[in-house]
MDAnalysis code that builds the backbone (N, CA, C; Angstrom):
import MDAnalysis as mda
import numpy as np

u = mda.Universe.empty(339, n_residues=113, atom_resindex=np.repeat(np.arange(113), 3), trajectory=True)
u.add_TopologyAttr("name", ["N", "CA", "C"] * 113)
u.add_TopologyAttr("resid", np.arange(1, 114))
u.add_TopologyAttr("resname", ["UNK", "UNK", "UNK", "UNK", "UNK", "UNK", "UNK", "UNK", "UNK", "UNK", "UNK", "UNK", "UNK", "UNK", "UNK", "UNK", "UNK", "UNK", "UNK", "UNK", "UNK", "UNK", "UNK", "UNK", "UNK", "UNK", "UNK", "UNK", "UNK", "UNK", "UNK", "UNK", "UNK", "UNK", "UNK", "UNK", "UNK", "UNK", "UNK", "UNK", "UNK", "UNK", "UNK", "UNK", "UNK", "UNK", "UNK", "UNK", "UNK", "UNK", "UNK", "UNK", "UNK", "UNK", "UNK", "UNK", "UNK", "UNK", "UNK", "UNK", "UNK", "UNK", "UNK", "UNK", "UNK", "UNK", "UNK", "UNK", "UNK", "UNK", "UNK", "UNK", "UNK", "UNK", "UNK", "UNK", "UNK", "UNK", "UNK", "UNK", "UNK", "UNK", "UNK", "UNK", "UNK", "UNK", "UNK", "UNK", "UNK", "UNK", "UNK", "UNK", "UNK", "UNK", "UNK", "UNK", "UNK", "UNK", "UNK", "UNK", "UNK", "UNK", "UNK", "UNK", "UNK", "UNK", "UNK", "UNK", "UNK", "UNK", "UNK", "UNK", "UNK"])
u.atoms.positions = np.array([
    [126.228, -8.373, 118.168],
    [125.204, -7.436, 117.789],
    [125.854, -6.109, 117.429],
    [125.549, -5.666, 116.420],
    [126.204, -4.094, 115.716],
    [125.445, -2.995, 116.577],
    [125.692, -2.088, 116.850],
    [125.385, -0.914, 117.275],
    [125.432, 0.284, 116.203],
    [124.106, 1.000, 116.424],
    [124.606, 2.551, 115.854],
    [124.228, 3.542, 116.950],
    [125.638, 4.406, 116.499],
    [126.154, 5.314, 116.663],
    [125.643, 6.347, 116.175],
    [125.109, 7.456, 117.251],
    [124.225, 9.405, 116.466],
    [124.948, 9.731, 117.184],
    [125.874, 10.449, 116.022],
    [126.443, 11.851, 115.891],
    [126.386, 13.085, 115.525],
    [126.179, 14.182, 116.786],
    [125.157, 15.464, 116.386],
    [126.519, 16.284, 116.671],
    [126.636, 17.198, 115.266],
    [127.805, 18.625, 115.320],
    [126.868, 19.304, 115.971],
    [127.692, 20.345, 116.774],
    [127.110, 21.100, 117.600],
    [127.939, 22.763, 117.529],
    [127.352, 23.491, 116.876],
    [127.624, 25.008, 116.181],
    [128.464, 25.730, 118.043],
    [129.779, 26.036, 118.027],
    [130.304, 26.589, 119.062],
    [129.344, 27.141, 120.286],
    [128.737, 28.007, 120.065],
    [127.804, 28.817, 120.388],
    [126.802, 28.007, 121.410],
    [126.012, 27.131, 120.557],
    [124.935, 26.133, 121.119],
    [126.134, 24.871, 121.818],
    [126.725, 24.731, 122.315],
    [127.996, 24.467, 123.369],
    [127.983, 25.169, 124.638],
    [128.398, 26.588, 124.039],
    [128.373, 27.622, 125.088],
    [126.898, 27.889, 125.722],
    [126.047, 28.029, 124.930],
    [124.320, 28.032, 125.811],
    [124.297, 26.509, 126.699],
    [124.495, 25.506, 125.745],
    [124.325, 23.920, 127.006],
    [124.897, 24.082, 128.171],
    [126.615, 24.170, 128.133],
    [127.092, 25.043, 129.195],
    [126.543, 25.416, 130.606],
    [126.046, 26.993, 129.941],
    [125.402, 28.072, 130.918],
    [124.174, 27.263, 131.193],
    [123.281, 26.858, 130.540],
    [121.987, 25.919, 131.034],
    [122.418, 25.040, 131.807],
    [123.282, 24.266, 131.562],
    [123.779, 23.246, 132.698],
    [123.763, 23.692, 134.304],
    [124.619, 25.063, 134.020],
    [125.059, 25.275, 135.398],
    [124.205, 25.972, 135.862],
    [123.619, 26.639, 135.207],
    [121.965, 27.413, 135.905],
    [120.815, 26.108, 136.127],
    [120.793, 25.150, 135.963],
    [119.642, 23.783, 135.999],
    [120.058, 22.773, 137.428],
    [121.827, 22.820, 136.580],
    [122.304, 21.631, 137.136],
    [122.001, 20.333, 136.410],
    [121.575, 20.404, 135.191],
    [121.201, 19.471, 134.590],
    [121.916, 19.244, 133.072],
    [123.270, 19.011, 133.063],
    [123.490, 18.651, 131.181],
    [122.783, 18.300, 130.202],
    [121.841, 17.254, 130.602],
    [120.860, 16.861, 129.572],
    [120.105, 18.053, 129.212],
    [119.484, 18.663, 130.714],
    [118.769, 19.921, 130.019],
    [119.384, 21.295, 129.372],
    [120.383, 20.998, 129.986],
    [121.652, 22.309, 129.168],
    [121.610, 21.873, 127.635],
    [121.923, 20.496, 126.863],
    [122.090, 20.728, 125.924],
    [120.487, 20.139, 125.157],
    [119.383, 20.409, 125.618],
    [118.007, 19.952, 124.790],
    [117.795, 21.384, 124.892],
    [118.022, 22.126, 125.861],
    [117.236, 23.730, 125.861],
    [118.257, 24.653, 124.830],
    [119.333, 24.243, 125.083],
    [120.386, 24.589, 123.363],
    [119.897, 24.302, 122.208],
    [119.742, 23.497, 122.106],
    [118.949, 22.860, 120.610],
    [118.089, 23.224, 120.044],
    [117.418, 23.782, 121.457],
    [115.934, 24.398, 121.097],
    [116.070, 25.992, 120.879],
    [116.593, 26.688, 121.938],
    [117.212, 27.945, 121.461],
    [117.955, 27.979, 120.078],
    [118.502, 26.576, 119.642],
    [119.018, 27.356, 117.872],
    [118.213, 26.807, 116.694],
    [117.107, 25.999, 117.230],
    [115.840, 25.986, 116.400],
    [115.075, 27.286, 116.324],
    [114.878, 27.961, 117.524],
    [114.150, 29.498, 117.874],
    [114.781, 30.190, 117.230],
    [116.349, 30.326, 117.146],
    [117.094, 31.640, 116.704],
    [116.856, 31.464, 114.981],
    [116.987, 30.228, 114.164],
    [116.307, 30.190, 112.906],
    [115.426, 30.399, 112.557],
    [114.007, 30.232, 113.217],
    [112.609, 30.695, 112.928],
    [112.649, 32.631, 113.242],
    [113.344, 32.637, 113.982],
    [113.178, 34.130, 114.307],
    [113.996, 34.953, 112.997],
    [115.198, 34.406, 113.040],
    [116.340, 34.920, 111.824],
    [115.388, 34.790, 110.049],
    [114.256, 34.448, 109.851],
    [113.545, 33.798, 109.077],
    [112.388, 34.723, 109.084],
    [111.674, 34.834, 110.209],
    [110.605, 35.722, 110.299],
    [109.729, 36.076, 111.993],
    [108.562, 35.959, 111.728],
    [107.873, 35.687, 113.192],
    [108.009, 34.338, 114.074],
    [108.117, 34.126, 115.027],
    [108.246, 32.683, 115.563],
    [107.755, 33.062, 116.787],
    [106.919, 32.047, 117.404],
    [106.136, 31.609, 118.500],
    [106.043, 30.880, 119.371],
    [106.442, 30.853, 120.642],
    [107.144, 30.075, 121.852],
    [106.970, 30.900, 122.742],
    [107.138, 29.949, 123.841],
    [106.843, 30.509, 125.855],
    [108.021, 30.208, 126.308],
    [108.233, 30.705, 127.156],
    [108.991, 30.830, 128.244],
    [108.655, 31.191, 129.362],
    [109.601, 30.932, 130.545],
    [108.790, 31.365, 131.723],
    [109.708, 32.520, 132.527],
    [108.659, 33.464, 132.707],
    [109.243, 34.482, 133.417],
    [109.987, 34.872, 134.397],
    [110.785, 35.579, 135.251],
    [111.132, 35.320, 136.486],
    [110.236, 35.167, 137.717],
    [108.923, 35.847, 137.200],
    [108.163, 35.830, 138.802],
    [107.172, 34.314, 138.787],
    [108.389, 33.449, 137.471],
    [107.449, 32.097, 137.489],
    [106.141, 31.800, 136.506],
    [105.614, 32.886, 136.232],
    [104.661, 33.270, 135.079],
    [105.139, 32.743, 133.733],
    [104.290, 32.234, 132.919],
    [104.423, 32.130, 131.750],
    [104.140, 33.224, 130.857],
    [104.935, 33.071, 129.483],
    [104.967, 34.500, 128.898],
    [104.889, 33.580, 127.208],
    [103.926, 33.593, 126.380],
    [103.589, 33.706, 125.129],
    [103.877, 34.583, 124.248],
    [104.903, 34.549, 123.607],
    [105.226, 35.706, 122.571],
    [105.516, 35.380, 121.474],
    [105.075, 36.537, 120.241],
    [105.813, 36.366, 119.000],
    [106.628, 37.511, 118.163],
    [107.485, 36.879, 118.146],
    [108.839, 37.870, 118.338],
    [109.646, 37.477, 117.022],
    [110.734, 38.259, 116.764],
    [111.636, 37.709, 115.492],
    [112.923, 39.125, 115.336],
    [113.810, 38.427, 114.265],
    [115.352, 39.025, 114.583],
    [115.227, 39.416, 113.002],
    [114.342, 38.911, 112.163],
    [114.525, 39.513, 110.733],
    [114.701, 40.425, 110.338],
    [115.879, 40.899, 109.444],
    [116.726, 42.217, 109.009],
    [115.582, 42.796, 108.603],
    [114.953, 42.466, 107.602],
    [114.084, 43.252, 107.194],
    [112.841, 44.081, 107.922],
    [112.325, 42.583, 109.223],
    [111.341, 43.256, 109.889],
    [111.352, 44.070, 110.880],
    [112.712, 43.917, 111.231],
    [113.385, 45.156, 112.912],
    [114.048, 46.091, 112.047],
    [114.603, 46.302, 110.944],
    [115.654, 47.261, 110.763],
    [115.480, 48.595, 111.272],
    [114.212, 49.229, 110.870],
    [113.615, 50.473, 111.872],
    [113.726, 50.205, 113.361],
    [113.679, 49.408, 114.029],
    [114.399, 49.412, 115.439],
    [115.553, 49.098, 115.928],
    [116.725, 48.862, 115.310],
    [117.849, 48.471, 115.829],
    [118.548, 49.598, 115.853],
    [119.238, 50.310, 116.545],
    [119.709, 51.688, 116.917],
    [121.492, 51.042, 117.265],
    [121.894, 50.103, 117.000],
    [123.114, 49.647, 117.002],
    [124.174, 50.584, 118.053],
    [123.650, 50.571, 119.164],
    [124.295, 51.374, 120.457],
    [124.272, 50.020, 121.609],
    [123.860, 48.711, 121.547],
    [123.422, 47.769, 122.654],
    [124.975, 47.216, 122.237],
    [124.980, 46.179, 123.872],
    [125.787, 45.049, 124.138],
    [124.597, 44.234, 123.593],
    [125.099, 43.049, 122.688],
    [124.629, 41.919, 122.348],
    [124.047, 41.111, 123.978],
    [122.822, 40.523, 124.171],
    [122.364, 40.228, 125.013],
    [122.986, 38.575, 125.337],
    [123.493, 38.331, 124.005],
    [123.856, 36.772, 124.275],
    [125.430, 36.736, 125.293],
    [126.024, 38.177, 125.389],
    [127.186, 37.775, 126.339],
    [126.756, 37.757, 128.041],
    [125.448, 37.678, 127.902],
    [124.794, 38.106, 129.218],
    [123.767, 36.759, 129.636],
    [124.084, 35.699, 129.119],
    [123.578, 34.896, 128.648],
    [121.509, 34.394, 128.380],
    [121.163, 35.653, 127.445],
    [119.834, 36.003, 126.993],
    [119.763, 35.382, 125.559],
    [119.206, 35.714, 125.158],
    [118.630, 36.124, 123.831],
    [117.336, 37.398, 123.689],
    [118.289, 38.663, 123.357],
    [116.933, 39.445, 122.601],
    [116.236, 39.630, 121.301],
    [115.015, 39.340, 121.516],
    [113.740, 39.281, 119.979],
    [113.136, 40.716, 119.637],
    [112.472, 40.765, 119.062],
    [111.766, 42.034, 119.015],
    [110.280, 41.739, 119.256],
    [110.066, 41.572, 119.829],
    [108.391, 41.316, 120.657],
    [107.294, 42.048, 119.230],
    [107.135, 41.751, 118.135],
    [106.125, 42.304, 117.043],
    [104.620, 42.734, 117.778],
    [103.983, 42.059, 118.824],
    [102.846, 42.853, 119.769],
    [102.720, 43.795, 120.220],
    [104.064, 43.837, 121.212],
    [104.337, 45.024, 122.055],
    [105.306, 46.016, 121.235],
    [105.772, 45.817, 120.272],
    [106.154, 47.087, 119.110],
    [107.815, 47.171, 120.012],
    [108.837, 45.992, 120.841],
    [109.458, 46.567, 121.861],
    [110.632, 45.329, 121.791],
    [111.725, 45.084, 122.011],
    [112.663, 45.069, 122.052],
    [112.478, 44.068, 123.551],
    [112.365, 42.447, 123.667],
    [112.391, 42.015, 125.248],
    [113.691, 40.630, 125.007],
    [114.150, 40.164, 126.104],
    [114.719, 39.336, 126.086],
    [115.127, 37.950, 127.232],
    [114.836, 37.008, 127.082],
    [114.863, 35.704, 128.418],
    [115.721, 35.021, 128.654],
    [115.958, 34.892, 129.338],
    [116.642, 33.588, 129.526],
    [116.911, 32.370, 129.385],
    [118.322, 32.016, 128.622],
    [117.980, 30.607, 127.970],
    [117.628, 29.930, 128.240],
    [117.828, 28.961, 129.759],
    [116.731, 28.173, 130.446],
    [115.363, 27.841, 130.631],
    [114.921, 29.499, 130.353],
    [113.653, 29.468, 130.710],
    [112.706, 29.363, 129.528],
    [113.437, 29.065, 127.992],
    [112.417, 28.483, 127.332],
    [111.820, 27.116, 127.102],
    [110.687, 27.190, 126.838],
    [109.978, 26.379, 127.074],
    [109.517, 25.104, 126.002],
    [108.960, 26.033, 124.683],
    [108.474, 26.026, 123.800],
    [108.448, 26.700, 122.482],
    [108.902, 25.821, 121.421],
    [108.691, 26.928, 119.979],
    [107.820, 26.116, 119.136],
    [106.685, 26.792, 118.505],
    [105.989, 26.023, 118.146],
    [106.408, 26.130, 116.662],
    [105.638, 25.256, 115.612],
    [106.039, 25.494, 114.428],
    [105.042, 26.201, 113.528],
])
């Protein structure tokens, strides 16, 4: 009986998030599905508005729509920050709250399309 074989490249980066998810879960599988999903999020955001939950630290769920588009933050980026991803986050620009927030990779949940 033949077998196939899926083979998924995996961008350095989304490595390094599976990683850190791993060891914050304890779970590889979920280290590298919550990667996958964080660089599905970081394209919709790099693109425009994008819409997904995550869950907060006090356990709460948090609904936001947020985005990284040059065009739509350029009036807020003040280029004085540490990049949030060496801290292992991701920061969006929250378009509701007019504000600059950022979660934890683990703790997303959901990106819708």
């Amino acid at each position: 009986m033949r077998q196939t074989v899926t083979a998924v490249a995996l961008k350095d980066m989304t490595v390094v998030r599976a990683n850190v998810i791993a060891e914050r879960t304890g779970s590889l599988e979920m280290g590298i599905a919550k990667s996958l999903l964080i660089e599905q999020l970081k394209q919709k955001l790099a693109n425009g508005v994008a819409h997904f939950i995550f869950e907060k630290r006090d356990h709460s769920l948090r609904e936001m729509f947020a985005t990284t588009c040059k065009p739509l933050i350029e009036r807020h980026v003040n280029g004085r920050g540490v990049s949030r991803e060496l801290y292992a986050t991701t920061a969006v620009f929250d378009v509701e709250k007019g504000a600059w927030r950022s979660f934890r990779w683990e703790s997303l949940i959901k990106v819708f399309d």
